[in-house]
Every structure is written in structure tokens, then in C-alpha cells.
N, C-alpha and C positions, 0 to 999 in steps of 0.2 A: 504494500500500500504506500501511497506516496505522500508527502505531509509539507507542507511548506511552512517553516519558522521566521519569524519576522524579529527584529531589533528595530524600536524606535531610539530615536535620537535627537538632537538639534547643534545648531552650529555653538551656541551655547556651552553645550558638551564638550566639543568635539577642541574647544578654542581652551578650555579649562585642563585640558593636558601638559605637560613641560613636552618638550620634543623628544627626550629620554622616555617619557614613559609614553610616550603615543607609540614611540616604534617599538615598546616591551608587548605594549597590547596590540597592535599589527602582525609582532612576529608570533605571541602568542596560541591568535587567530589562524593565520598561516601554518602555524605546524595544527592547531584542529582542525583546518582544510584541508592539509594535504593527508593526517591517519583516516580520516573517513573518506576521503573521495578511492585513495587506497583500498581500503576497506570494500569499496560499493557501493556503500549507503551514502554517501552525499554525490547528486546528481549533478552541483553548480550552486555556486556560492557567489552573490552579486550584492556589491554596495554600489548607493547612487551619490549622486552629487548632493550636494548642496539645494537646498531648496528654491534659492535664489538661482540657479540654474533650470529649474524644472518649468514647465509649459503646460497650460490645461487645453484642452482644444475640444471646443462645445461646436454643435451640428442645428444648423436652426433653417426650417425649409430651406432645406440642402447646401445650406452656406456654412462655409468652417472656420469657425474664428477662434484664434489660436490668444490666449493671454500671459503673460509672465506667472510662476509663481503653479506651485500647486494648490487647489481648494484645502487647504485647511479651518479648520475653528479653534483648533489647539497650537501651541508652541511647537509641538514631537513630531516629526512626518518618518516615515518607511526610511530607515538610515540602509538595511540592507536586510539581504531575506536568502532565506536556503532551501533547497530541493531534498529532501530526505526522499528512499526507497525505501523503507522497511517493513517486517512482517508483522511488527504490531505498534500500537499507539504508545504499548509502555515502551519500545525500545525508541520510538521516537520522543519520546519524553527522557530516556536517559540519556540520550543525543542530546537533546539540546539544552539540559543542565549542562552538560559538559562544553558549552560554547561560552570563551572567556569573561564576553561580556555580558553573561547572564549574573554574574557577582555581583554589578552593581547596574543593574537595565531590565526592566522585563524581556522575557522571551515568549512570543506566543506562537502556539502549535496549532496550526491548522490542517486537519484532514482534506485531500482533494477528491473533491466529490468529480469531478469528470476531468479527464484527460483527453484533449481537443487533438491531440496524436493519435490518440488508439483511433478514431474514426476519419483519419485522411488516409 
């Protein structure tokens, strides 16, 4: 079963690091990416930019207007998220305690209810 784990974040956060411990917790990251994508069970592991890079793009009779910024109402947006394979929710649950920055960030587990692959 496949589970997608999500880390919120904000620039906030991410600026409250010394540059010493940004790249402790990077490399941290990095070696749990590389024993589980090993492993199998992690499919792709993807952080995004900054908020202030990101774009909403809204469809209104059939014109697409594209705005700065993603729709938030909170401070936290999707800092990076992960692909889990595995054969139960506990093992994806033991997964992603074991991602660095679940010590001090929520981590949340989502079950994927359809895979838009299995039917192309």
C-alpha cells in the first residue's frame, strides 16, 4: 500500500537554523532517504520551495489565471512530502517517526486511496 507523508514548514523555520545545523539536519535527512529508498519502501522524497516561489492557477470559463503565492490561511505550507510502498499503515507509521524532522514538526500519514498509474 502506498502512503504519502507530508512535513509542514515555513520560511520562519527554515531561517531559525545556524548553517551548521541546517546541513546536520539535511545530511540527517539524506542518509533516511537514501536507507529506505534502498530498502524499497520510499518511492521519492520531494521538498519544495519556498512559498514565495509557488503559483496558484485558478480556471474560470476557461481562462487561466495564474497568481503568486500558494492559497494558504495558515503560516505552514507543504515544506516536502514522501512516497512510502509498504505493506501496512503500522510500518508506515514506523517510517515516518523515523524521519529526522519529525523530533521537532508534525508528520502526517496519508493513505493513497487511488493511484492514477495503475489505470494508464
Amino acid at each position: 500500500m502506498k502512503y504519502m507523508v507530508i512535513i509542514y514548514g515555513n520560511k520562519e523555520l527554515w531561517d531559525s537554523f545556524s548553517p551548521d545545523d541546517f546541513r546536520e539536519h539535511i545530511g540527517a535527512q539524506d542518509a533516511f532517504n537514501k536507507r529506505y529508498k534502498e530498502s524499497g519502501e520510499l518511492l521519492g522524497a520531494y521538498g519544495t520551495a519556498d512559498a514565495d516561489q509557488a503559483k496558484t492557477v485558478r480556471v474560470r470559463e476557461g481562462v487561466p489565471a495564474v497568481t503568486d503565492g500558494p492559497y494558504l490561511e495558515s503560516k505552514e505550507y507543504l515544506a516536502s512530502w514522501y512516497m512510502l510502498d509498504v505493506p501496512t499503515e503500522e510500518r508506515a507509521l514506523e517510517i515516518a517517526a523515523e524521519i529526522p524532522f519529525a523530533s521537532f514538526r508534525a508528520v502526517e500519514v496519508w493513505p493513497i486511496k487511488h493511484d492514477a498509474w495503475d489505470r494508464m
